[in-house]
C-alpha positions in Angstrom: 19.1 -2.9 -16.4 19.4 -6.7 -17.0 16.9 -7.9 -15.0 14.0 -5.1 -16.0 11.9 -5.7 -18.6 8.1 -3.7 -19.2 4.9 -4.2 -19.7 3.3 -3.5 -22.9 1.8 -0.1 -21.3 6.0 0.9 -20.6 5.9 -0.1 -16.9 8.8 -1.8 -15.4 8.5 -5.0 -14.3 10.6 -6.0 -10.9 12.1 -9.5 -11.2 11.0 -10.2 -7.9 12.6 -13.1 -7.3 16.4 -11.2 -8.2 15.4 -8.3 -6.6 15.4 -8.1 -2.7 11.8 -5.9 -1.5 12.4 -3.0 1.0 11.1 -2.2 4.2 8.1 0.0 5.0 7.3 1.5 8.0 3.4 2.0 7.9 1.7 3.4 10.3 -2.3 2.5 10.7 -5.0 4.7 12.1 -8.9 4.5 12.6 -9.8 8.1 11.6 -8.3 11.0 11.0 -4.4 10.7 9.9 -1.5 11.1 11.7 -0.3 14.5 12.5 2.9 15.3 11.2 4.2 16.5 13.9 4.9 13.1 15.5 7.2 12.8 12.8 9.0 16.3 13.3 9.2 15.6 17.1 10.9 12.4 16.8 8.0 10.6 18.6 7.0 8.1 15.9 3.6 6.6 16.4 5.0 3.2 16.9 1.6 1.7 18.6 0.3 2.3 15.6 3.5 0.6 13.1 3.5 -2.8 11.1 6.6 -3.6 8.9 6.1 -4.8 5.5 8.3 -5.7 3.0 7.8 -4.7 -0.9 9.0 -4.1 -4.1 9.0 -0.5 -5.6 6.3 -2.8 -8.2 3.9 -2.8 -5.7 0.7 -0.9 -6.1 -1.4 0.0 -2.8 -4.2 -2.2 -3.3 -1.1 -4.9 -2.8 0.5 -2.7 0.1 -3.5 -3.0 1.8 -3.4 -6.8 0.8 0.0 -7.5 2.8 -1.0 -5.8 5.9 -4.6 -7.2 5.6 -2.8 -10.8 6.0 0.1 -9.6 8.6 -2.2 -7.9 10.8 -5.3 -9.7 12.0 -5.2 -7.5 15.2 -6.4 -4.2 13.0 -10.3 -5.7 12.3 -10.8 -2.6 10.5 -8.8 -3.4 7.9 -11.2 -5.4 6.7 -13.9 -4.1 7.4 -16.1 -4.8 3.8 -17.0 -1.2 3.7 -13.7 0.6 4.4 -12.0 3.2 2.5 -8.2 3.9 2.7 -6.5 6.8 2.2 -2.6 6.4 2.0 0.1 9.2 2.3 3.8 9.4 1.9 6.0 11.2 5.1 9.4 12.3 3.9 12.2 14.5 5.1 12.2 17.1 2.3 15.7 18.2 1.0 14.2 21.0 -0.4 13.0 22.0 3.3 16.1 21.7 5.2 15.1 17.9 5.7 12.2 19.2 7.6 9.5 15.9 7.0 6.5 17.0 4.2 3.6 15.0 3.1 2.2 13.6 0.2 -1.3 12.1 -1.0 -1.0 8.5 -2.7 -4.2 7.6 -3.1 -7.1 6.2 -1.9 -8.3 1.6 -1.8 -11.6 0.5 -1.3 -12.3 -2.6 0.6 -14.3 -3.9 -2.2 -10.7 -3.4 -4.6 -9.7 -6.3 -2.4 -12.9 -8.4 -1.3 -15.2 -8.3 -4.4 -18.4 -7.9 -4.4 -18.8 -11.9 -2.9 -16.5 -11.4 -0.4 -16.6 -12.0 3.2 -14.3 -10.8 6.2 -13.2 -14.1 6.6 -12.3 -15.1 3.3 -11.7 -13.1 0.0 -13.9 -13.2 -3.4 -13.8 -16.4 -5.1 -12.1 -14.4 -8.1 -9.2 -12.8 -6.1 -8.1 -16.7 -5.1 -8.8 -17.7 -9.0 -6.7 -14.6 -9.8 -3.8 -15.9 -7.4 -4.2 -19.3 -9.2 -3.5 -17.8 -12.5 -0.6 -15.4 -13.0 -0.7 -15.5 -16.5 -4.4 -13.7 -16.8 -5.0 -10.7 -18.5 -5.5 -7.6 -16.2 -8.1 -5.6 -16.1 -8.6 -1.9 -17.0 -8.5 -0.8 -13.8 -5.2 -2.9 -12.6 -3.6 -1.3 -15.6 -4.0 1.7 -14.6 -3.0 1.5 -10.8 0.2 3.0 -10.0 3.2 1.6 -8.3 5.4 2.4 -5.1 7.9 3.3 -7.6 5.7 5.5 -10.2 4.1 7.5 -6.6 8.0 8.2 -5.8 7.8 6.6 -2.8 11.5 5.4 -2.1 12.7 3.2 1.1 12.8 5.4 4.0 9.8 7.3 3.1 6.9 6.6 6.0 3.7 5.3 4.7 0.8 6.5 6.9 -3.1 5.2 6.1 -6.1 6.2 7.9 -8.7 3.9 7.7 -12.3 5.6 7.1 -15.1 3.5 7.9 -18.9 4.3 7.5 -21.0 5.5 10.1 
C-alpha cells in the first residue's frame, strides 16, 4: 500500500490523516459484562452505547482515552482506580453467523492518568506526551497491540466492563 509505512518493530503505521477511522459501537458497563445474549436476541444494550470513531492503529488504552473525553456522563471511567476489561462481539461465519466473543485485553486507569493524575485533569506527562509526537515510546507502548493486530474489524461490537475497587 502507498500510504503504509511501519515502525521499526514491523507495525503498520495508518496515515491518519489519508485514511478515514471507522465506527465503533461500544457498549459500557459497571460490573459484570454484557451477556451475549443481548446480542443474539437482537436487543442491543443501547443505554449502555457511545460511538467512537478509530483507526484499525488504535490500541485500547487510546479506545479508553476517546471515550474517557466523549463521555463525561460515565464517572467511572475515570475513576483513578479502575480496571477495564475489553471484549470483541462478532457474528461468527464459522458458527452460522451466530455472534461469539473474544477477550482483548485489559487498561488500567493509571495507563492513562499516571501516577500524578487527577480525575479532573490527566498526568502532567500524558499532556507533555501530546505536545511531543516525535518522542520515543516506551517499552510498554511498544508492545501494546492495535485494533487491527486484536482482529477487530468494523462491525465487530466492542463491549468493556468497568471493574472498580471495593
Amino acid at each position: 500500500m502507498a500510504d503504509m509505512d511501519t515502525t521499526p518493530s514491523g507495525k503498520p503505521i495508518v496515515a491518519r490523516d489519508k485514511t478515514p477511522p471507522f465506527l465503533i459501537r461500544t457498549f459500557v458497563k459497571v460490573g459484570t459484562p454484557h451477556r451475549l445474549s443481548l446480542f443474539e436476541e437482537g436487543t442491543l444494550p443501547t443505554t449502555d452505547e457511545q460511538q467512537i470513531f478509530t483507526w484499525k492503529d488504535a490500541t485500547l488504552r487510546e479506545v479508553l482515552t476517546t471515550l474517557r473525553n466523549i463521555a463525561p456522563q460515565i464517572p467511572e471511567l475515570k475513576h483513578p482506580l479502575g480496571r477495564y476489561s475489553f471484549r470483541a462481539i462478532y457474528a461468527d461465519a464459522a458458527n452460522r453467523g451466530r455472534f461469539a466473543q473474544k477477550e482483548l485485553g485489559i487498561v488500567y486507569s493509571r495507563d492513562i492518568l499516571g501516577e500524578p493524575g487527577s480525575l479532573e485533569f490527566p498526568a502532567p506527562r500524558l499532556v507533555e506526551d501530546a505536545d511531543n509526537e516525535n518522542r520515543e515510546l516506551t517499552e510498554r507502548e511498544k508492545e501494546e497491540r492495535t485494533l487491527e493486530e486484536l482482529r477487530f474489524v468494523p462491525g465487530d461490537y466492542l463491549c468493556i466492563s468497568i471493574i472498580l475497587p471495593k
